[in-house]
C-alpha positions in Angstrom: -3.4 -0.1 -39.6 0.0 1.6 -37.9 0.7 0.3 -34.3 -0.6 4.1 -33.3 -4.1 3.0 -34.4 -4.6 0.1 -33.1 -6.3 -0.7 -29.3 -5.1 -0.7 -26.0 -5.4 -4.3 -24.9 -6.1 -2.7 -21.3 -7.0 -5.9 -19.8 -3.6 -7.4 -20.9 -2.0 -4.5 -19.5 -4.6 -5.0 -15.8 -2.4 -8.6 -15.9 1.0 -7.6 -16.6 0.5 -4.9 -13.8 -0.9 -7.4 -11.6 2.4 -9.2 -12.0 4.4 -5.9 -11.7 2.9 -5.3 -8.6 3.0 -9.1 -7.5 6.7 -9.3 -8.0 7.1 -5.7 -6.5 4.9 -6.5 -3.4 7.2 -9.2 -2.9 10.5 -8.1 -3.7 9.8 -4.9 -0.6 8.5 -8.1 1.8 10.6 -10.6 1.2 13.8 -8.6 3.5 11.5 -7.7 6.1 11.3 -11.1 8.2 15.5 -10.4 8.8 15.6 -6.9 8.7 16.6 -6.4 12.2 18.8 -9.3 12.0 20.6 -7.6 9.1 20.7 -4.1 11.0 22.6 -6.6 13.8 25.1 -7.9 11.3 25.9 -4.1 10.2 27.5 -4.1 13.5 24.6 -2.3 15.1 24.6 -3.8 19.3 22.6 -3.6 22.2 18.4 -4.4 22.6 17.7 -0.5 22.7 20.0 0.2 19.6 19.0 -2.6 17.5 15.2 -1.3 18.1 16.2 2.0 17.2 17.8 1.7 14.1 15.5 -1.0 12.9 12.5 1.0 13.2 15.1 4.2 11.5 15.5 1.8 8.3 12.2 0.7 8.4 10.2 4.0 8.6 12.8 6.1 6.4 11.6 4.3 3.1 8.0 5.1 3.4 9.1 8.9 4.7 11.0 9.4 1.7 8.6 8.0 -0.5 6.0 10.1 0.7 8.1 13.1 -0.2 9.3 12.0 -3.5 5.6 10.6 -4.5 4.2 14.1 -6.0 7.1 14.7 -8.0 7.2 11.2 -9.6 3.3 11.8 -10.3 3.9 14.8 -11.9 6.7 13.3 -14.4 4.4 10.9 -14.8 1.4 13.1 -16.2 4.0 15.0 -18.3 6.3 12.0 -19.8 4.0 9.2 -19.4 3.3 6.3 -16.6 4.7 3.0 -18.3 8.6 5.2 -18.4 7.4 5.6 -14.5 7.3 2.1 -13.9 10.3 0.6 -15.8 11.9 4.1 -14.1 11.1 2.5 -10.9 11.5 -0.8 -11.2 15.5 -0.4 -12.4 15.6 2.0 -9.9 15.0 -0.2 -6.6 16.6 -3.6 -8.4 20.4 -1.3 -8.4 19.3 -0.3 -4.9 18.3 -3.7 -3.6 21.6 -5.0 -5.1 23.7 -2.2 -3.4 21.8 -2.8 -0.3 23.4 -6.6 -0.4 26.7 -5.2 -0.6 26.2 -2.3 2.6 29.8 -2.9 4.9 27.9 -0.4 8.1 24.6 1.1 9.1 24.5 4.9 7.3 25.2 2.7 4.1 22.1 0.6 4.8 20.0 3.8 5.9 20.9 5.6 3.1 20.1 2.8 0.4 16.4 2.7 2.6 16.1 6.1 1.8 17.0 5.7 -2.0 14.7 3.1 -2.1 11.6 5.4 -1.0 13.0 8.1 -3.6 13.2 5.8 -6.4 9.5 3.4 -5.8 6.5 4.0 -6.8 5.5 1.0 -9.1 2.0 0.2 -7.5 0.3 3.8 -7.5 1.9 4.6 -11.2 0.8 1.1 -12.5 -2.6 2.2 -10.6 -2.8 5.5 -12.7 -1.9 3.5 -15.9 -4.6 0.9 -15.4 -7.5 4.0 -14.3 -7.0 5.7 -17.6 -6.9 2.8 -19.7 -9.8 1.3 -18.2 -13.5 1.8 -19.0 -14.9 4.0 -16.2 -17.8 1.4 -16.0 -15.2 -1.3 -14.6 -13.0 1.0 -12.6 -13.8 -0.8 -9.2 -13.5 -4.0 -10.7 -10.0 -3.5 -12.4 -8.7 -1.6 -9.7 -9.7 -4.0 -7.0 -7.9 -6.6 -8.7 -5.0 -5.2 -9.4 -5.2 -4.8 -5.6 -4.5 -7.8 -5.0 -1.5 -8.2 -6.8 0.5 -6.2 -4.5 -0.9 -7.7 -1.2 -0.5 -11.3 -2.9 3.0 -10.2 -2.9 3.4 -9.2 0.5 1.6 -12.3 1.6 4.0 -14.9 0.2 7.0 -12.6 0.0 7.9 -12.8 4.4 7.2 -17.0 3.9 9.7 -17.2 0.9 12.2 -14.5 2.4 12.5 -16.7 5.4 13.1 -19.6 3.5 16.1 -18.4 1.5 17.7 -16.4 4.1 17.8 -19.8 6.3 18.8 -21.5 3.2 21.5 -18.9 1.9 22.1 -16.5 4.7 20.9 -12.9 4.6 22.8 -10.7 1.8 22.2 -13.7 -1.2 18.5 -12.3 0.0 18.9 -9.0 -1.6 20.5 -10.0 -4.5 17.6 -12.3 -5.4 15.1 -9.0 -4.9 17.3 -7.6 -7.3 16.5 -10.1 -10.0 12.7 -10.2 -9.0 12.6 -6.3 -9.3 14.9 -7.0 -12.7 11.9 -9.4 -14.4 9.4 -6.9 -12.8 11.5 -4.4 -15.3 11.9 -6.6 -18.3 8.1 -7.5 -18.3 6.9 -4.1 -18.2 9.3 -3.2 -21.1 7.8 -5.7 -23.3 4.2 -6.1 -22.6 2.8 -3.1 -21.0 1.4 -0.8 -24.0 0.5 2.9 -23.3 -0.4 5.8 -25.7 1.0 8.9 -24.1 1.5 12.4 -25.8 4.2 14.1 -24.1 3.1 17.2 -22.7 6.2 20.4 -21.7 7.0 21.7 -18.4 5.1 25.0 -19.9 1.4 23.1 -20.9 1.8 21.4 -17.4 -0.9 22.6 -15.1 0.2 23.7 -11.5 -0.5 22.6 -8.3 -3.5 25.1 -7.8 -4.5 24.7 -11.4 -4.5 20.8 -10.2 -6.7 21.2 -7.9 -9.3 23.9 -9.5 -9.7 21.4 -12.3 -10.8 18.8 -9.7 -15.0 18.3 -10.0 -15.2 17.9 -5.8 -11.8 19.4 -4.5 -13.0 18.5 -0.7 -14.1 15.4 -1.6 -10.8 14.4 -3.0 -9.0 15.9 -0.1 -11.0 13.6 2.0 -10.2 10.7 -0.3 -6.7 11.3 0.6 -6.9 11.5 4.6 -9.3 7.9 4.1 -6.4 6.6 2.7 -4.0 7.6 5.6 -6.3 6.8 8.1 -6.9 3.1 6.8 -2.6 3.0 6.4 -3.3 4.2 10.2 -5.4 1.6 11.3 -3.4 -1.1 10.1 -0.2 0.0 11.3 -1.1 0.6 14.7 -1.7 -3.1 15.2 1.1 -4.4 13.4 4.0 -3.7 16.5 1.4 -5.5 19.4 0.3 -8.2 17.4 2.8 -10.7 17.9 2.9 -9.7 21.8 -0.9 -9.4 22.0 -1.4 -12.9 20.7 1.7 -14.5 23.0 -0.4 -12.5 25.5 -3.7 -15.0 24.6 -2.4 -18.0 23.5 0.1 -18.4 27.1 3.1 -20.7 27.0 2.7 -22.2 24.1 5.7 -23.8 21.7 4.8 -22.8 18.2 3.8 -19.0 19.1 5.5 -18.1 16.2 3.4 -19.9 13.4 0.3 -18.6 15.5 1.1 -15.1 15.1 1.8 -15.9 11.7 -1.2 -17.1 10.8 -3.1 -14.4 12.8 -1.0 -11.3 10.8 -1.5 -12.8 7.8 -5.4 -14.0 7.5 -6.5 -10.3 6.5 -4.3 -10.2 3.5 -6.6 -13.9 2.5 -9.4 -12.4 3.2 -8.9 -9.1 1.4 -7.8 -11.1 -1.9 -11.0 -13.1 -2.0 -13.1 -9.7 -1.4 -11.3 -7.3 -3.3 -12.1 -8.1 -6.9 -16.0 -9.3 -5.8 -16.7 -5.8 -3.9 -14.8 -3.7 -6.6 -17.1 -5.3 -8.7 -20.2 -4.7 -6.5 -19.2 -1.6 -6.3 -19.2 -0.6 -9.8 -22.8 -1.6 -10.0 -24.2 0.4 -6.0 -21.4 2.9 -6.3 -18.1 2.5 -4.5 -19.1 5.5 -2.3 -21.6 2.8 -0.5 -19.2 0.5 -0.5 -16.6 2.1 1.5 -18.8 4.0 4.1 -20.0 0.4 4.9 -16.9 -1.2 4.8 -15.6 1.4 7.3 -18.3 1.1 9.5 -17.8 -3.1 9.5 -13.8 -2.0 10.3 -15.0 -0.7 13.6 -17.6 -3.0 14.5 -14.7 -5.7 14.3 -12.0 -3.7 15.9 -14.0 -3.3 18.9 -14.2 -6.6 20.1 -11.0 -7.6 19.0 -9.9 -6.0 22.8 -11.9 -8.2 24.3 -11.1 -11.3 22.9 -9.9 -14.7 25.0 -8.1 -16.5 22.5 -6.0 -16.1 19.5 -8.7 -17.8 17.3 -11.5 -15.5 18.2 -9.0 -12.9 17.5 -8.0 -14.6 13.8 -11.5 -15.0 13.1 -12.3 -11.5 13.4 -9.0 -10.4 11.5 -9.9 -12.4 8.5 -13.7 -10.5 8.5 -11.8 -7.4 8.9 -9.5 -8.4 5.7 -12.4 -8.8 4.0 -14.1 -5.8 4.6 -10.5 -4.0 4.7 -9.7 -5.0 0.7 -12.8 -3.0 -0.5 -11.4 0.5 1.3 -8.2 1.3 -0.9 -9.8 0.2 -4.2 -13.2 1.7 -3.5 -11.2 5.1 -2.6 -9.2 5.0 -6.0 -11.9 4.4 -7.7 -13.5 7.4 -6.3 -10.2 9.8 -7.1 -10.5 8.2 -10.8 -14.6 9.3 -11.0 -13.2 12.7 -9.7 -10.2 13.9 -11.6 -9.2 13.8 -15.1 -6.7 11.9 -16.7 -4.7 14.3 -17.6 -3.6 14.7 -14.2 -4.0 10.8 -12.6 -0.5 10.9 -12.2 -0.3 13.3 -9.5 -3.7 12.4 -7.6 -2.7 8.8 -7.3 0.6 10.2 -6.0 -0.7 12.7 -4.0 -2.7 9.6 -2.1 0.3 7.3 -2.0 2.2 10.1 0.0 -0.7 10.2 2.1 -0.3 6.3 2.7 3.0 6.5 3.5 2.9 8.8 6.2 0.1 6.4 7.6 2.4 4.0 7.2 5.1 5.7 9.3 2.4 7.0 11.6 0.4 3.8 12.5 3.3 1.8 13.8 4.5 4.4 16.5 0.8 5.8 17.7 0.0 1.6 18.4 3.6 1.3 20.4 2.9 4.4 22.1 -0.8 3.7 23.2 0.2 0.1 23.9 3.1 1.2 26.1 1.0 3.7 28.0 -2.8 1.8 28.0 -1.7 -1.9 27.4 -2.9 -3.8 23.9 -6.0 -4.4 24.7 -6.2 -0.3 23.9 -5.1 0.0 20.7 -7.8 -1.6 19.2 -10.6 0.2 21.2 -8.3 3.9 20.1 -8.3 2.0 16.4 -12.2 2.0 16.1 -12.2 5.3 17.3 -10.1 6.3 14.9 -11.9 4.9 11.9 -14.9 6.0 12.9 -13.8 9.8 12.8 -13.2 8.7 9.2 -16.1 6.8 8.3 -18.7 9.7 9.8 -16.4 12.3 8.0 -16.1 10.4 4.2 -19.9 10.0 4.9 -20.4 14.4 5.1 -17.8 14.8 2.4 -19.7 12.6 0.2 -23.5 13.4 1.6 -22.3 17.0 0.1 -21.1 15.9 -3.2 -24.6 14.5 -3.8 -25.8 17.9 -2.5 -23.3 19.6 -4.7 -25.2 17.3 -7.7 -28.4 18.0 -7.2 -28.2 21.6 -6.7 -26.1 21.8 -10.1 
């Protein structure tokens, strides 16, 4: 039997990914405890400057990766997704190591850019594992490999705290590098994929794309779920730190509380994530993310009226929980509604659409807080998600219309 012939080991490839993504998860996280510190030792001065520019490098990765995202799917459909990730993961390891080495500011910004340009490990490694997978455990495989990415980011802020007290703040970026570099070196040897090449000319178009979509709408509103949840969670990450100060009083250790408090839905979300995506393949992952959304804003709601930061932890760790069903439950959804022939760019299509909630979220939450107080954002939040819940529950009431009638 030739190499050609013999069987995707998919579920070898769901753990390699999951490290891929682990390691990648934490190489973006692990610079983001100092970043403003680092923006300070670029010689940028003064409170209102520093908060400038380090929201400006903060926001411009995530702005650039939501342009760059389609094209990237699109090379991915045509050349093949593994290329996309080793592609990627190169990519940002020479960028994290230039970023080590800035000497001013526009250096740094510009390298924060390049890094948006040149990502894209998680939603190709997603595409990979959606076509390699049995369609039967889509929600399952997808929901794991989930949590490899927010496993990163959990541990990634702890151990980039760690070393930048240990080593300073540039020997930070050079170990990124090296993390990105065995994210590379794995995926070289151990992820296997079966791609035909297809030419520019056999490449369907963007209107072609989306004419060979079963539900167009329903995918469309797949995508603006998946902004709104980036949305929703951004929009509390600027107050959260000040809301809980705001609780807790004069306390010494406000720092570990906050902590604690930010990082108890990422916990939660890796316990439910696999479990749900599982549960989900057996009800239907449309269920699960309509109730899942509606749980998100019966727990945002009372989180503005909450006393203490421990009322306010407990209901962020249910709202993890119900929050690491919606992203998995909505890919699985785009993977039951496209074809693999173009899983590339629908993935991509949605990760722009995340990163512009991602860019989004942070500055409506600052700007509601700054107008309404804290205690606001949550209650505009709930509102928010709501609109999406009632609207993802017509986009799919009519797909099931759409069903019957055909």
């Amino acid at each position: 039997m030739s190499p050609s012939d013999v069987p995707i080991n998919w579920k070898r490839n769901l753990t390699v990914a999951w490290l891929g993504c682990f390691l990648t998860g934490a190489a973006f996280s692990l610079v983001m405890p100092f970043l403003p510190l680092y923006v300070e030792s670029l010689g940028v001065t003064g409170h209102s400057a520093l908060n400038m520019w380090s929201g400006l490098v903060f926001s411009i990765t995530f702005l650039f990766s939501a342009i760059a995202s389609p094209f990237w799917g699109g090379l991915a459909d045509r050349k093949g997704r593994k290329i996309m990730l080793l592609r990627s993961a190169l990519g940002m390891s020479i960028v994290m190591l230039l970023m080590g080495l800035a000497q001013n500011i526009w250096q740094f910004l510009i390298l924060r850019a390049l890094l948006g340009l040149l990502g894209g490990f998680i939603p190709n490694a997603n595409a990979l594992i959606a076509t390699q997978v049995p369609r039967n455990k889509s929600g399952w495989a997808l929901g794991t490999l989930s949590t490899g990415g927010v496993s990163g980011a959990l541990l990634g802020p702890l151990a980039g705290g760690l070393l930048a007290d240990q080593y300073g703040l540039r020997p930070v970026f050079f170990i990124t590098a090296l993390v990105l570099l065995i994210c590379f070196i794995l995926t070289l040897f151990f992820i296997r994929e079966r791609f035909q090449p297809v030419s520019k000319k056999e490449m369907l178009h963007v209107r072609e794309v989306v004419t060979s979509l079963k539900n167009p709408k329903l995918v469309l509103s797949l995508f603006v779920t998946t902004l709104i949840i980036q949305v929703a969670t951004g929009s509390i990450a600027p107050i959260l730190t000040l809301y809980v100060r705001e609780l807790a009083g004069n306390v010494s250790n406000i720092a570990f509380i906050s902590g604690m408090i930010a990082s108890v839905p990422g916990v939660a979300a890796l316990i439910s994530a696999p479990k749900l995506g599982k549960l989900g393949d057996r009800i239907g992952p449309e269920k699960i993310l309509i109730v899942a959304l509606v749980i998100s804003v019966l727990l945002l709601i009372p989180m503005s009226f909450v006393q203490t930061p421990w009322q306010l932890g407990v209901l962020r760790f249910l709202l993890g929980a119900a929050d690491g069903a919606l992203l998995p439950a909505v890919q699985t959804l785009l993977v039951y509604n496209s074809t693999n022939q173009i899983a590339g760019r629908i993935f991509s299509y949605n990760q722009s659409f995340r990163d512009i909630g991602n860019v989004t979220g942070p500055l409506m939450g600052a700007a509601i807080s700054a107008n309404y107080g804290f205690r606001a954002v949550f209650c505009v939040t709930a509102g928010v998600v709501l609109f999406n819940a009632i609207y993802s529950w017509n986009s799919l009431r009519r797909r099931r219309g759409s069903q019957v009638l055909g």
